[in-house]
C-alpha positions, 0 to 999 in steps of 0.5 A: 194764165192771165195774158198781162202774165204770159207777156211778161214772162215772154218780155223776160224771156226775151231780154235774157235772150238778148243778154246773153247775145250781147254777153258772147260778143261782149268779150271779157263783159259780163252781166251782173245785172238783169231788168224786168222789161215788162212790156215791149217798146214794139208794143207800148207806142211810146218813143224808145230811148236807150241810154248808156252810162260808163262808169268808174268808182262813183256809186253814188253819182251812178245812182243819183243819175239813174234816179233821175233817168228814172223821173224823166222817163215817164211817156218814154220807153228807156233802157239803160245799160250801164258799163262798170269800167273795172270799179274797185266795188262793182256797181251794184243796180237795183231795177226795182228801184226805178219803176219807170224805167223799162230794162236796166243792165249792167256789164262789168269789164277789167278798167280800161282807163284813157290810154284804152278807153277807146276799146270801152267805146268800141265794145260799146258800139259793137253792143248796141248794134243789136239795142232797138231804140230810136234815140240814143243816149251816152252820158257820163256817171257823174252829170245831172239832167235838167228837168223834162230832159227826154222831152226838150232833147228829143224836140230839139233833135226833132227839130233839126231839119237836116237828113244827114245829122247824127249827134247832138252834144248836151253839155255846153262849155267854153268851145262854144262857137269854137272849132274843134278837132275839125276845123270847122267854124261852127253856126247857129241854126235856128229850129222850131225848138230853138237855136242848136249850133251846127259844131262838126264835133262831139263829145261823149255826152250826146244824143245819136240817132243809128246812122251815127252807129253806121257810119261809124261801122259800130266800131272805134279805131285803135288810138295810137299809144305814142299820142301821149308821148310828148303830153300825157295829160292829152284826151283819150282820143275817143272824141277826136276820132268820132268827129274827125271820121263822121266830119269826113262822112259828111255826117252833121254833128250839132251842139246845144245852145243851152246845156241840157246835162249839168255838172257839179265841180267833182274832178275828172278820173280820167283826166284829173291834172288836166281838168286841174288845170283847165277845167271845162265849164258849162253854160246852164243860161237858163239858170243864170249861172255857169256850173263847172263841167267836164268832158269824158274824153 
């Protein structure tokens, strides 16, 4: 047998074996959705980049990003792993139809929705603690990449010269330059790559690195359902929760100075009154316009 053969048998060999490990302590997720993995991350040399995509009832939106992970991912390693958050028709991944991604999978879950989304989040994280990759990626189903998106973000998260960042947030909007959840008074600083604010907040469309998992313990606290008692159109709480415990750490959480995710004005599912009502806005400079965008949390 040829050795291209016997290393792709092993690889597949090795990524059901992984499945399944995540699969037992996934709880209610199970895999519906399986990659080919033909070579491994370990052996290719390339930069490995592990991208996760919740998503809810917009199959769509779901494969025009994957097509679009798809074409940023030549000279990358990437995996993605998609979380159908309880859709009412189950996402439905086909791998073969993105070559240039290296392992495609997709958990299905009875939908959480805001008032336990953290509990997606921790599921999540519990996951990725066995996901090798040297840069992380969770992003929402119905954002767009700008194009060279793993090559202009890995260069500006390499560029950051700071042993004690965890998490770059992608999307610009109109809390820049602002204080959020922290009280910290964000400011520019400058890296070979350009300008990145350091913000002391993420949101969940970001880039992390492992610290961010360990300080985080792999795990999201439970939110206290009397938040939305007085406000019921409040955040899941997620956000708000990372930042204020890796701000407590002392961890460093930057935000980008020019969004490098796009999105279109489609209303939010988690949140729709509110983004009705104060919609966030992103900041695409280099385009000359803004696009309407929104936050998951």
């Amino acid at each position: 047998m040829r050795p291209s053969l016997l290393r792709r048998g092993y690889q597949r060999f090795k990524f059901f074996a992984q499945a399944f490990s995540d699969q037992m302590g996934r709880g209610r997720m199970h895999l519906t959705s399986t990659p080919d993995g033909t070579q491994s991350p370990e052996l290719s040399g390339r930069p490995r980049v592990h991208v996760i995509v919740p998503t809810y009832n917009r199959p769509n939106e779901l494969r025009r990003l994957l097509s679009q992970i798809d074409r940023e991912s030549p000279g990358f390693e990437v995996s993605v792993h998609v979380y159908d958050d309880g859709s009412s028709e189950p996402a439905y991944v086909e791998w073969s139809s993105y070559p240039n991604i290296a392992s495609l999978s997709v958990s299905r879950s009875a939908n959480h929705g805001k008032k336990r989304y953290w509990e997606l989040v921790h599921r999540i994280l519990s996951t990725v603690r066995s996901t090798n990759g040297d840069y992380f990626y969770y992003l929402a189903d119905d954002v767009q990449l700008v194009p060279k998106f793993f090559e202009r973000s890995i260069a500006l998260w390499d560029g950051i010269r700071d042993s004690q960042k965890v998490s770059l947030h992608l999307l610009l909007d109109q809390r820049e330059g602002q204080p959020c959840w922290t009280n910290y008074q964000p400011h520019v600083v400058d890296t070979p790559q350009g300008k990145v604010y350091k913000s002391q907040w993420v949101d969940m469309l970001m880039m992390f690195n492992r610290r961010f998992l360990e300080e985080l313990e792999y795990r999201i606290d439970a939110v206290d359902p009397g938040r939305w008692n007085k406000d019921p159109n409040l955040s899941s709480g997620v956000g708000m929760q990372i930042s204020r415990r890796l701000h407590q750490r002392r961890a460093s959480m930057y935000l980008v100075t020019d969004s490098l995710l796009i999105h279109e004005d489609e209303p939010s599912v988690m949140n729709p009154e509110e983004r009705r009502r104060s919609p966030i806005v992103s900041r695409f400079k280099e385009a000359g316009r803004p696009l309407s965008g929104s936050a998951t949390d």
